[in-house]
TIKOLMAR-873029 format. One record per residue (C-alpha): x, y, z; residue number from 1. Coordinates in steps of 0.5 Angstrom, whole numbers, m for minus. Example, Ala and Ser with C-alpha at 12.3 -4.5 7.8 and 13.67 -1.06 7.14 Angstrom:
2
px;py;pz;i
25;m9;16;1
27;m2;14;2
//
This chain:
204
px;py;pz;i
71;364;110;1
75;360;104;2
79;355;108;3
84;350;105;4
84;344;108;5
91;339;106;6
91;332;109;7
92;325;106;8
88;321;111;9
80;321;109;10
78;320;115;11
81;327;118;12
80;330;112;13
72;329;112;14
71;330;120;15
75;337;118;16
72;339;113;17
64;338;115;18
66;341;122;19
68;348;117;20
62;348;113;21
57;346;118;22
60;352;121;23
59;356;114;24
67;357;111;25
68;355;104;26
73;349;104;27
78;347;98;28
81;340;100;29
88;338;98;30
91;331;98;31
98;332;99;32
103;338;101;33
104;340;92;34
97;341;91;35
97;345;97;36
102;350;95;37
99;350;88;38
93;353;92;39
96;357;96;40
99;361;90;41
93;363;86;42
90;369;86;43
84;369;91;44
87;364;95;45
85;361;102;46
86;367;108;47
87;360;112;48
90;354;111;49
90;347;116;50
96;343;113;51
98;336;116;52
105;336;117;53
106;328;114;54
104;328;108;55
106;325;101;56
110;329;96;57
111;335;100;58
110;335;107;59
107;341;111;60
112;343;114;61
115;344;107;62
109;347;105;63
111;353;111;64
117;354;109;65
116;356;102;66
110;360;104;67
113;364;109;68
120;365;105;69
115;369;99;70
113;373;104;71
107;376;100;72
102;382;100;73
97;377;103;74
100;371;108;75
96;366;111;76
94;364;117;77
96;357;117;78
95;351;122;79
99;346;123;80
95;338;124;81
101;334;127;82
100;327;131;83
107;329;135;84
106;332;141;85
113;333;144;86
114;340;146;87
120;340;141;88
116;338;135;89
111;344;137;90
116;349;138;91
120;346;132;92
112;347;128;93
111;355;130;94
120;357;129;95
118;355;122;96
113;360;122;97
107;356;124;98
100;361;127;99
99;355;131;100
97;347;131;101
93;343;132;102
94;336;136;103
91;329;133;104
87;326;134;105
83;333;135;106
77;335;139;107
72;339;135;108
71;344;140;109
78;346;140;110
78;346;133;111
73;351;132;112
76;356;138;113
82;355;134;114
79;357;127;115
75;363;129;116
82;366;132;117
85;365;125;118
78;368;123;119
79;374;126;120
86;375;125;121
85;374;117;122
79;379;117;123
84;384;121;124
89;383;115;125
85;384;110;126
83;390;113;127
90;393;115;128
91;392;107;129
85;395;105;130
88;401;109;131
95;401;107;132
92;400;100;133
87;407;100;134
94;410;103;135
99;409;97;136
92;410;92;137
92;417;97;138
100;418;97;139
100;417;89;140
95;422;88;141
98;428;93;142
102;433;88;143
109;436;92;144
113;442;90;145
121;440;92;146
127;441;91;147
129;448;87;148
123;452;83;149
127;456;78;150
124;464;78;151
124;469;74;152
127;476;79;153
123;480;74;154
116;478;72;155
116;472;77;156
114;466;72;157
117;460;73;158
121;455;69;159
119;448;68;160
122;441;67;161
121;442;59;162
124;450;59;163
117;453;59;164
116;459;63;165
110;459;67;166
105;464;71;167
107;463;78;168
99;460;79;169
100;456;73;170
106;452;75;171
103;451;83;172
96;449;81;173
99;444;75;174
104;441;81;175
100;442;87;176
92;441;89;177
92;448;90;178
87;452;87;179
87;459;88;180
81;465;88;181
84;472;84;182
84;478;87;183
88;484;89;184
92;486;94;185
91;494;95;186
98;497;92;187
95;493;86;188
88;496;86;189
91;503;87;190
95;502;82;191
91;499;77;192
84;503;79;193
87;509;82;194
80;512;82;195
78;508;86;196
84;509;91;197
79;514;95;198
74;509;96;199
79;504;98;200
82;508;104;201
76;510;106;202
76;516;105;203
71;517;100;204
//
């Protein structure tokens, strides 16, 4: 899975980063909050993000926000890396839309447990968007006949929206998925094979 990892501190930086590729995520690293926010907002960007909550020219938490008032198709699972630990720093982290955090300095074990949770929760989105994509392509392709369909009270043709008249079996299959088998109902056939009225009744 692509990562994006947004720390100023090297040291943080490459820990994070040789734990998530030694466990086969690709990363993309980041400096501060600006190059993070430009990742986030390119087409095929990071599912997960891990974001550092001090950091220069734009703080994550400020990075957060944005993300979360575009309120895209796709919105990242997104980690927040803080060295604050009181309870009204984390509370404040997860109001401003926060997936979950991570508390420096941090434990590997803790880190991977985190990540595989933010692993399975993008996979689940993606394949909840999928769905809803096939869906919407499916509700496009549906034909519906609505409203009022003018008709003919004598031969039963049908006007349409440019004010040609239609077959009734013409006008339903160009705005339906119907398709239709011909045949005759018996008063037709007695009255256009009246020779074989006798057979059709049985009586022949």
């Amino acid at each position: 899975m692509k990562i994006l990892i947004a720390e100023d501190d090297f040291t943080s930086r490459t820990v994070l980063t040789g734990v998530l590729k030694r466990n086969g995520h690709e990363v993309i690293e980041t400096l501060n909050g600006k190059d993070a926010w430009e990742e986030l907002q390119k087409p095929g960007a990071p599912g997960l993000a891990i974001l550092d909550w001090m950091m220069p020219e734009m703080d994550g938490l400020e990075v957060l926000q944005r993300v979360r008032q575009k309120k895209g198709e796709r919105e990242p699972y997104i980690i927040m890396l803080t060295a604050r630990w009181e309870k009204a720093d984390i509370i404040k982290v997860l109001d401003t839309g926060a997936n979950d955090y991570i508390v420096k300095p941090f434990d590997v074990g803790e880190l991977r447990a985190r990540i595989e949770v933010g692993r399975r929760m993008v996979e689940m989105q993606d394949a909840l968007a999928s769905k809803i994509g096939e869906l919407r392509k499916a509700f496009d392709e549906i034909k519906t006949l609505r409203g009022i369909v003018p008709i003919c009270m004598n031969c039963k043709k049908i006007r349409d929206d440019k004010g040609f008249w239609n077959q009734v079996d013409v006008y339903v299959h160009e705005h339906t998925e119907a398709e239709f088998s011909h045949g005759f109902c018996p008063q037709c056939m007695k009255e256009v094979y009246p020779e074989y009225e006798d057979l059709i009744s049985g009586k022949a």
